[in-house]
C-alpha positions as CSV (number, residue, x, y, z in Angstrom):
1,X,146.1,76.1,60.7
2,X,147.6,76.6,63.9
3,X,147.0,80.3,64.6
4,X,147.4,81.7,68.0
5,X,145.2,84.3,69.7
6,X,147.2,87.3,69.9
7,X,146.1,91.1,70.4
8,X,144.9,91.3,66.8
9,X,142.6,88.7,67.7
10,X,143.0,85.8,65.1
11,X,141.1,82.3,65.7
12,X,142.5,79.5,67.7
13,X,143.1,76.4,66.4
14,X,141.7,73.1,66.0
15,X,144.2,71.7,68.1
16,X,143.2,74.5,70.6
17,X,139.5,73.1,70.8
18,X,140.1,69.6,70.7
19,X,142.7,70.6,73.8
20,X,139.7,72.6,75.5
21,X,137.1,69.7,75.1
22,X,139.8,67.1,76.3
23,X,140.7,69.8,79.6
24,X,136.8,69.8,80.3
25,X,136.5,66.2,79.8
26,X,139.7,65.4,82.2
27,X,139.0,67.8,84.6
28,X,135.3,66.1,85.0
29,X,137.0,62.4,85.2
30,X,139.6,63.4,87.9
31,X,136.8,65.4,90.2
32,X,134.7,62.2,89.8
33,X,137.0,59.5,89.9
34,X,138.3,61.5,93.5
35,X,134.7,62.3,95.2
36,X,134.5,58.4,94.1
37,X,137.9,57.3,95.6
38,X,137.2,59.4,98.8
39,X,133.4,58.2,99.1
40,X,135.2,54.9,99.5
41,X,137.3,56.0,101.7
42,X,134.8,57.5,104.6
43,X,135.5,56.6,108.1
44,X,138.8,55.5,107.3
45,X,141.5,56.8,110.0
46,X,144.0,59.4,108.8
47,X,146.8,57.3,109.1
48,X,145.3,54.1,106.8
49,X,144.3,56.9,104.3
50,X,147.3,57.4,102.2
51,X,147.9,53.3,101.8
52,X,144.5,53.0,100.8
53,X,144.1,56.4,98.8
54,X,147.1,54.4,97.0
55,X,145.3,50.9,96.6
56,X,141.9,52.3,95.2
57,X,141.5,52.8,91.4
58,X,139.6,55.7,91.9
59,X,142.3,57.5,93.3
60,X,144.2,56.9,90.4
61,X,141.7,57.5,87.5
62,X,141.5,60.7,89.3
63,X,145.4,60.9,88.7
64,X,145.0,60.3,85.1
65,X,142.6,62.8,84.9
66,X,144.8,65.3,86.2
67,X,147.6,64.7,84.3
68,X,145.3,64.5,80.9
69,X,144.2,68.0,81.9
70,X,147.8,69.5,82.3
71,X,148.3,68.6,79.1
72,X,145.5,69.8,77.7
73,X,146.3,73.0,80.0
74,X,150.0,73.4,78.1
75,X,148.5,72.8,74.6
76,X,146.3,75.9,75.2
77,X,148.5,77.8,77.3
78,X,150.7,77.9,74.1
79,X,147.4,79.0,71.5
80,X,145.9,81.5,73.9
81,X,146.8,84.6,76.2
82,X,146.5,83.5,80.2
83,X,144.0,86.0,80.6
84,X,141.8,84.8,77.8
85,X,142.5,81.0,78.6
86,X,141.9,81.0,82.5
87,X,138.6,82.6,83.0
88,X,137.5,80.4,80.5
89,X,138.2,77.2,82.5
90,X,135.6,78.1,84.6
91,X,133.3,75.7,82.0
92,X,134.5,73.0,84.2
93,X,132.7,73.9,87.1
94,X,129.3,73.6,85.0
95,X,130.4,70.0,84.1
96,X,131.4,69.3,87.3
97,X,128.2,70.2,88.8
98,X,126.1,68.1,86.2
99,X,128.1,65.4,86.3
100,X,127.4,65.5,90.6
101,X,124.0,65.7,90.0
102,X,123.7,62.6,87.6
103,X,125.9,60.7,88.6
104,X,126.2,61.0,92.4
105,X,122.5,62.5,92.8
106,X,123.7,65.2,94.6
107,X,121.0,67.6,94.9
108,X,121.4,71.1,93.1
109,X,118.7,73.6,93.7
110,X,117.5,76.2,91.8
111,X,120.1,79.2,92.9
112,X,123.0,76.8,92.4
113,X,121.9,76.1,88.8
114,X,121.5,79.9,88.4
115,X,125.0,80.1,89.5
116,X,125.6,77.8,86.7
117,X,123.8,79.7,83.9
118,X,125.8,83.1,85.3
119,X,128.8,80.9,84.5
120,X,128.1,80.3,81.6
121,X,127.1,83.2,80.6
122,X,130.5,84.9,81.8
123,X,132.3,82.4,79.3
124,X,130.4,83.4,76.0
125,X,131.3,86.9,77.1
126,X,134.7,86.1,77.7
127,X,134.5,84.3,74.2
128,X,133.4,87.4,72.3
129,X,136.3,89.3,71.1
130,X,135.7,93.1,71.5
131,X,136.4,94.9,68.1
């Protein structure tokens, strides 16, 4: 079952997918957990920032996150050619953006959310193998 993506143009794996919805979902968590972590942190002087970057669970959620994605990042890196896998990251941006919008109620207006739908639209036609 674990079938790479070579030039032929065979499937990825399970493990591939699972990896791509756990990249998606880290990436997400660390942006959020940070814009959280640094909204706690406004006003603060540069010099306090580090120690308190440090202290604030936030920070480190958005560590985690990170770290979840790297992993995630080398699973697919091994299933997938770099030039197939890395456009396609760009999903995280449309997750990112929603997740902004509900959870921090950051406005996004109607262009930004057609920026969105070009994005997404780029990905399925990076998805679709040309025969």
């Amino acid at each position: 079952m674990n079938q790479r993506i070579e030039a032929g143009g065979h499937r990825p794996s399970i493990l591939a997918g699972v990896a791509w919805t756990f990249l998606v979902v880290c990436e997400t968590l660390a942006q959020v957990a940070l814009k959280a972590a640094g909204s706690a942190m406004e006003g603060m002087p540069p010099e306090a920032w580090l120690w308190a970057a440090a202290a604030n669970g936030w920070a480190w959620i958005g560590v985690i996150g990170y770290l979840g994605s790297f992993a995630a990042w080398m699973t697919i890196l091994d299933r997938m050619p770099l030039s197939l896998g890395f456009p396609l990251t760009s999903i995280v941006y449309v997750s990112v953006t929603a997740a902004s919008a509900v959870l921090f109620g950051e406005h996004v207006g109607a262009l930004r959310w057609a920026g969105v739908a070009i994005i997404i639209a780029g990905i399925v036609l990076l998805g679709t193998e040309d025969d």
